[in-house]
C-alpha positions as protocol buffer text, in pm:
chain_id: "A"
residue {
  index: 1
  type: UNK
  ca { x: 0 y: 0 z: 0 }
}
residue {
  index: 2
  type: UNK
  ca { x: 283 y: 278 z: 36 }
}
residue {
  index: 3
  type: UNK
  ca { x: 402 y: 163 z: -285 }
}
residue {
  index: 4
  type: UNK
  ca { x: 82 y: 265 z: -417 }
}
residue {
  index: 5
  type: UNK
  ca { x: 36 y: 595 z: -263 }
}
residue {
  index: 6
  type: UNK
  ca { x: 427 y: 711 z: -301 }
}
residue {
  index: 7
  type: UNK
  ca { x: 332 y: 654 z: -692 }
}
residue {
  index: 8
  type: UNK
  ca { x: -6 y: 791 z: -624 }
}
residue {
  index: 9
  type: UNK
  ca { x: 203 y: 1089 z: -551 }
}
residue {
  index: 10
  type: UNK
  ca { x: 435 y: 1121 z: -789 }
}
residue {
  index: 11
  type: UNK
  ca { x: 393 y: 935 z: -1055 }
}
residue {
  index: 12
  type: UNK
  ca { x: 818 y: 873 z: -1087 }
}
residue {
  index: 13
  type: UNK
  ca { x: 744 y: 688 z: -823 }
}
residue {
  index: 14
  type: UNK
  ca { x: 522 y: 456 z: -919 }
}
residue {
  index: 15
  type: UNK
  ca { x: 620 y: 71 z: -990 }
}
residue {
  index: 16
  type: UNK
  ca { x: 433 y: -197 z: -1159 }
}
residue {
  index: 17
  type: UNK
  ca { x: 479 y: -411 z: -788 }
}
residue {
  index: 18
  type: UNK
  ca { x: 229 y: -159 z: -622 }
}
residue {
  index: 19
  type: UNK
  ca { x: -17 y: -314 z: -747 }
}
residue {
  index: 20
  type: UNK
  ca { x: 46 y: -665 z: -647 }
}
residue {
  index: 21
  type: UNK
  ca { x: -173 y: -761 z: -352 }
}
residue {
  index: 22
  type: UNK
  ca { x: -34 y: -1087 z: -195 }
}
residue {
  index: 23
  type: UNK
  ca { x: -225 y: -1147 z: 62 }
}
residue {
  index: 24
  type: UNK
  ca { x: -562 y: -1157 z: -150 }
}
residue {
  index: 25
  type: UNK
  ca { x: -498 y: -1160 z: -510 }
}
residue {
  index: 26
  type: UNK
  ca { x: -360 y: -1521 z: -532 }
}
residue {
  index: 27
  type: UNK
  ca { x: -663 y: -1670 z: -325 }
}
residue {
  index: 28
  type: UNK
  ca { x: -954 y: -1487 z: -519 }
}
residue {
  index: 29
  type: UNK
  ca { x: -800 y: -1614 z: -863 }
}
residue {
  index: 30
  type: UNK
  ca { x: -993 y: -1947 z: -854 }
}
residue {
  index: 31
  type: UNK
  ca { x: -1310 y: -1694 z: -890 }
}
residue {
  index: 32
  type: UNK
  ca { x: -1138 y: -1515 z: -1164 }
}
residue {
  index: 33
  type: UNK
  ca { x: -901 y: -1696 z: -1364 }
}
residue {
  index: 34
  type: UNK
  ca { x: -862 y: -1435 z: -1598 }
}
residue {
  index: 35
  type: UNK
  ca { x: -750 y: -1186 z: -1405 }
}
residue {
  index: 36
  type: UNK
  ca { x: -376 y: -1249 z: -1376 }
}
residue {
  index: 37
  type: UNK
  ca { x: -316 y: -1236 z: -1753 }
}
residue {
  index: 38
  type: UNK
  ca { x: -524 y: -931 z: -1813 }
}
residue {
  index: 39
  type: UNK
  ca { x: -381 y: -777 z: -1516 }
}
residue {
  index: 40
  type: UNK
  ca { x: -6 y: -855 z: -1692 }
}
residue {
  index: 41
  type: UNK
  ca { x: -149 y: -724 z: -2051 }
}
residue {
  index: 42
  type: UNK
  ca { x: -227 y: -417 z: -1910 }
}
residue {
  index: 43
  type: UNK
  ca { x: 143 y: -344 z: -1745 }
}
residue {
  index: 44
  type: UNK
  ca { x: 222 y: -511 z: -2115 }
}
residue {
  index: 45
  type: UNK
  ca { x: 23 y: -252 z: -2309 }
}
residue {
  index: 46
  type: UNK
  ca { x: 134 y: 70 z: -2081 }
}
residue {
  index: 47
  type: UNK
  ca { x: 38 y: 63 z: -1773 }
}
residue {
  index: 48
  type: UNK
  ca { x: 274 y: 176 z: -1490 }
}
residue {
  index: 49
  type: UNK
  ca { x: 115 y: -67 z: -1232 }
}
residue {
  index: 50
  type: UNK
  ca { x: -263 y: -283 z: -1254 }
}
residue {
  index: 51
  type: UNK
  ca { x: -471 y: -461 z: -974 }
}
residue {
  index: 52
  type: UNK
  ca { x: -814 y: -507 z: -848 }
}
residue {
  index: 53
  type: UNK
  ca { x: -1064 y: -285 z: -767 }
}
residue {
  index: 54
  type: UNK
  ca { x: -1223 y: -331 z: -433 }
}
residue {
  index: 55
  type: UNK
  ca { x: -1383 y: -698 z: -403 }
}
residue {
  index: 56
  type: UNK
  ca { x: -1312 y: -767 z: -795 }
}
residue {
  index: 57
  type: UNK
  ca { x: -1412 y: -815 z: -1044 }
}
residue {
  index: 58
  type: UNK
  ca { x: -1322 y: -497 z: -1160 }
}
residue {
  index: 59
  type: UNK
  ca { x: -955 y: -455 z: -1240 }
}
residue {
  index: 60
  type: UNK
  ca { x: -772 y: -130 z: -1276 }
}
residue {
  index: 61
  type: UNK
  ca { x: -521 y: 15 z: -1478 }
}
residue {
  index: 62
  type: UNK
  ca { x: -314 y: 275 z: -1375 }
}
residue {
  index: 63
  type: UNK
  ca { x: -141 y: 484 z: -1680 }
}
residue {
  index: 64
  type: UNK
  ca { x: 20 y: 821 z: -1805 }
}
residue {
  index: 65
  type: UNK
  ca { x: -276 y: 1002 z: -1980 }
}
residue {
  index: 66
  type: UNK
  ca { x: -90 y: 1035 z: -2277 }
}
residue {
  index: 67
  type: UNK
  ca { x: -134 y: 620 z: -2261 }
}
residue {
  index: 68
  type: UNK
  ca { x: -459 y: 627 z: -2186 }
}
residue {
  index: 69
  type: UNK
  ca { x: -621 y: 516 z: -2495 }
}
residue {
  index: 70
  type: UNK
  ca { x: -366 y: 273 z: -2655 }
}
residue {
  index: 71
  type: UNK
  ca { x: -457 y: 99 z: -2287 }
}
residue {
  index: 72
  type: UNK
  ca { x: -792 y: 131 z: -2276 }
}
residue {
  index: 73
  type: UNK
  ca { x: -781 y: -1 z: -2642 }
}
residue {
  index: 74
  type: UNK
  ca { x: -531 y: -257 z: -2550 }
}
residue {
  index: 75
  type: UNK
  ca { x: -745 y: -358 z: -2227 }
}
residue {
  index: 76
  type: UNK
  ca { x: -1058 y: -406 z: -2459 }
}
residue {
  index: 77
  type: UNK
  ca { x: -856 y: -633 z: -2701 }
}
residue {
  index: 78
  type: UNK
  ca { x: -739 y: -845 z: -2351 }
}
residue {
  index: 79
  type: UNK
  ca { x: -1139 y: -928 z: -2262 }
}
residue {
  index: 80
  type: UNK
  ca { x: -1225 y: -1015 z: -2585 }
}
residue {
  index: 81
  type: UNK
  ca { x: -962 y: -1271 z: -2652 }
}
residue {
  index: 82
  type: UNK
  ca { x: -1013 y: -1378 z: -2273 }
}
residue {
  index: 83
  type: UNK
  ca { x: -1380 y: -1414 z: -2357 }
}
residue {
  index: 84
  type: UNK
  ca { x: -1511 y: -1199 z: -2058 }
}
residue {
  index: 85
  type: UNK
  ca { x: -1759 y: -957 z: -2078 }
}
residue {
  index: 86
  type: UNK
  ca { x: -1708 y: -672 z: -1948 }
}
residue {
  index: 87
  type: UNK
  ca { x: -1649 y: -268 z: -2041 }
}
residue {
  index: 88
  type: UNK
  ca { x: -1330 y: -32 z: -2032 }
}
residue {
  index: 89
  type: UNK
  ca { x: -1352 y: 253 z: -1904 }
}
residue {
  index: 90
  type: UNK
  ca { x: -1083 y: 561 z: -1992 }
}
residue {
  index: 91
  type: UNK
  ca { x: -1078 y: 778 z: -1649 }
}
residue {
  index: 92
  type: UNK
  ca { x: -938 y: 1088 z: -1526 }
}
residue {
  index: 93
  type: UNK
  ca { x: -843 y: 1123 z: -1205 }
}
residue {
  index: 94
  type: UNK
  ca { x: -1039 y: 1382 z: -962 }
}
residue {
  index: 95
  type: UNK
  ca { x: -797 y: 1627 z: -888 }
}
residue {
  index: 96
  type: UNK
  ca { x: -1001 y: 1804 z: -657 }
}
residue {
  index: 97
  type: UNK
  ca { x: -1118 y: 1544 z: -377 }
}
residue {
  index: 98
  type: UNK
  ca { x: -1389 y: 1645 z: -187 }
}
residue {
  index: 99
  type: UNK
  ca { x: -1557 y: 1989 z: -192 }
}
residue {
  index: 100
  type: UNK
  ca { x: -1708 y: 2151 z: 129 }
}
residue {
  index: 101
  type: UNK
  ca { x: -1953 y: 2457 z: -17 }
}
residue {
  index: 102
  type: UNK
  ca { x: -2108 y: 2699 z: 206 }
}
residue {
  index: 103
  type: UNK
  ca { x: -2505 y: 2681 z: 211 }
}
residue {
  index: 104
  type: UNK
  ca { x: -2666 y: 3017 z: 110 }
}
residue {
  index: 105
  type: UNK
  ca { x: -3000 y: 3095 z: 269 }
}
């Protein structure tokens, strides 16, 4: 996890092994047996560092935005030649976190 939030950071500082969970990653594949080799094509196709999202099965890559698309692209190509449904989604990060406005009366 401080991997992930040094990179988080600054992105210089971000390694593909960030992502790796071992505590949970290896004992939820049975449920996902996919996951491992998309997880690999998308550090293969750009990403700095991939893992699961929460509870799965939602897996995440994490790239420079100037990747963004050749992953995204590259991500769709991994599901369909996996056979697993499923959608990509091109994100931008919220830069902003959370906003506290003053009610007006």
């Amino acid at each position: 996890m401080g991997l992930l939030v040094a990179g988080l950071a600054d992105a210089g500082q971000l390694i593909a092994e960030a992502g790796d969970d071992r505590l949970h990653q290896d004992a939820r594949s049975h449920l996902f047996p996919e996951a491992p080799a998309l997880l690999a094509g998308l550090r293969a196709a750009g990403a700095l560092t991939s893992f699961w999202s929460g509870a799965g099965p939602s897996l995440l890559g994490l790239c420079r935005s100037a990747d963004a698309e050749a992953v995204g692209k590259e991500g769709a190509g991994l599901l369909a030649a996996a056979g697993v449904p499923g959608h990509v989604r091109v994100l931008a990060p919220d830069l902003d976190g959370v906003v506290v406005e003053p009610v007006h009366h």
